[in-house]
N, C-alpha and C positions, 0 to 999 in steps of 0.2 A: 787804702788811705782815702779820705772822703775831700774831694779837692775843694779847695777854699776859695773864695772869694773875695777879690776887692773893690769894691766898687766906690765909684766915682762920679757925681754928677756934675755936671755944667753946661751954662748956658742951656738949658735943656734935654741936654743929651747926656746916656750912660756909657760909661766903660767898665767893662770888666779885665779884669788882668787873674791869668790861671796858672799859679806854677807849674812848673815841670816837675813828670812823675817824678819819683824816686831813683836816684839810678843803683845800681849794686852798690855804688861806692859812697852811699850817700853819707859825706864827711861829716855834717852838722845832726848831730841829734837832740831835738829840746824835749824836754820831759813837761808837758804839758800839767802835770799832776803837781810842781814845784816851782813851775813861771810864773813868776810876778807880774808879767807885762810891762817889765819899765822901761823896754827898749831901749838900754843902755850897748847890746849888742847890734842893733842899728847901727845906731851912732858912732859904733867903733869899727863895723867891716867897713876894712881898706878895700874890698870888691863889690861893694855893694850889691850884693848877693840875698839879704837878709831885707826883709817890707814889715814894716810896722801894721801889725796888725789893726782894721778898722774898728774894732772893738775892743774898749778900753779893758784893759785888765787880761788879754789873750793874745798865750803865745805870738809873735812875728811870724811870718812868713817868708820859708826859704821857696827865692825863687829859682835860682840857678843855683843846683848844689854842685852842678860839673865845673863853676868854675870857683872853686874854692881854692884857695892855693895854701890851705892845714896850717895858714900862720898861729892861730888858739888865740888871738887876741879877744874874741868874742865870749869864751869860756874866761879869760883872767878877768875882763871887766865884768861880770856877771856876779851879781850880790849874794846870788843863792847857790851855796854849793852843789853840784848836780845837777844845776836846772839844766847847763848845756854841754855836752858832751861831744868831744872831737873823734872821728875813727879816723886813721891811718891808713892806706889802702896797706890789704893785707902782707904786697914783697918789702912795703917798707918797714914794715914793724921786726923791731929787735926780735932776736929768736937766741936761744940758749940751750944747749945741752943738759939736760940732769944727767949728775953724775953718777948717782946710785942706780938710776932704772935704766939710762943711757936714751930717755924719751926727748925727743925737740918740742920744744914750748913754744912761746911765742905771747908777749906781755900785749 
């Protein structure tokens, strides 16, 4: 993943701010290919977790995906179906038996 940047100037001076890699569990996935840029998911993480991307029209930026706490508020405010996609970390995801193969699933 090619780390992004945001930067900032004032009074003369720059900041950069560089999310955190990816962790295994990374909750939040945006599909860059379907983002509008409306930063309506901003606006709605209760963790503020999520940065508005400095260019207009491109994906936000997650800056801490460890502390997400999987509420999907940020997925139901989202206009475009797909654009943001929640993972569960994988003990919490529902798992089910088939009953014909006798195989464990996991949705």
């Amino acid at each position: 993943m090619d780390e992004q940047k945001r930067k900032k100037k004032e009074h003369g001076q720059t900041c950069y701010a560089f999310p955190n890699k990816p962790t295994p569990s990374m909750p939040i996935v945006i599909d860059e290919a379907k983002c509008a840029g409306c930063n309506k998911c901003v606006n709605i993480c209760t963790m503020d977790l999520i940065l508005p991307n400095p260019e207009k029209g491109k994906p936000p930026i997650i800056m801490y995906p460890e502390e997400c706490y999987r509420e999907g508020d940020c997925v139901t405010e989202c206009p475009v179906q797909g654009a943001i996609t929640l993972r569960h970390p994988l003990m919490g995801r529902v798992h089910y038996k088939d009953k014909e193969t006798g195989e464990i699933k996991r949705i």
